[in-house]
C-alpha angles and dihedrals in degrees: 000000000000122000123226119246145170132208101219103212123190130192099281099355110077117203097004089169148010120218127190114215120212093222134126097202162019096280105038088058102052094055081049089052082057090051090054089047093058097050092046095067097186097027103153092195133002119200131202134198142167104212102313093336115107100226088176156336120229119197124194108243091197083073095062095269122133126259129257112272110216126266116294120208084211079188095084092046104119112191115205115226121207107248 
């Protein structure tokens, strides 16, 4: 089974920090990725993973990034074709 992890980077300093997360799952993780936002005050990225898989990429909108878009079910994207 794989474990759940971020990379803390911070501006000038990359991967300041690993954290291991205590979640079985997707979606878990990612609340606990927003506990370990909130406890980095000044994180430039966050980076999670599950093993060797990228979940998600968090980027500090404080910084200037932009913020987060909600999540998109790119699954009832239809896309129109010329005909």
């Amino acid at each position: 089974m794989d474990s759940y992890y971020c990379i803390v980077n911070l501006p000038g300093v990359p991967v300041r920090d690993i954290c291991v997360l205590d979640a079985s799952n997707d979606q878990i993780a990612n609340q606990a990725l927003e506990a370990v936002a909130r406890n980095w005050i000044g994180f430039e990225t966050l980076y999670l993973y599950c093993g060797e898989r990228l979940v998600k990429v968090l980027s500090n909108p404080a910084l200037g990034f932009a913020a987060p878009l909600a999540d998109l079910d790119l699954a009832d994207i239809r896309f129109a074709t010329a005909a």
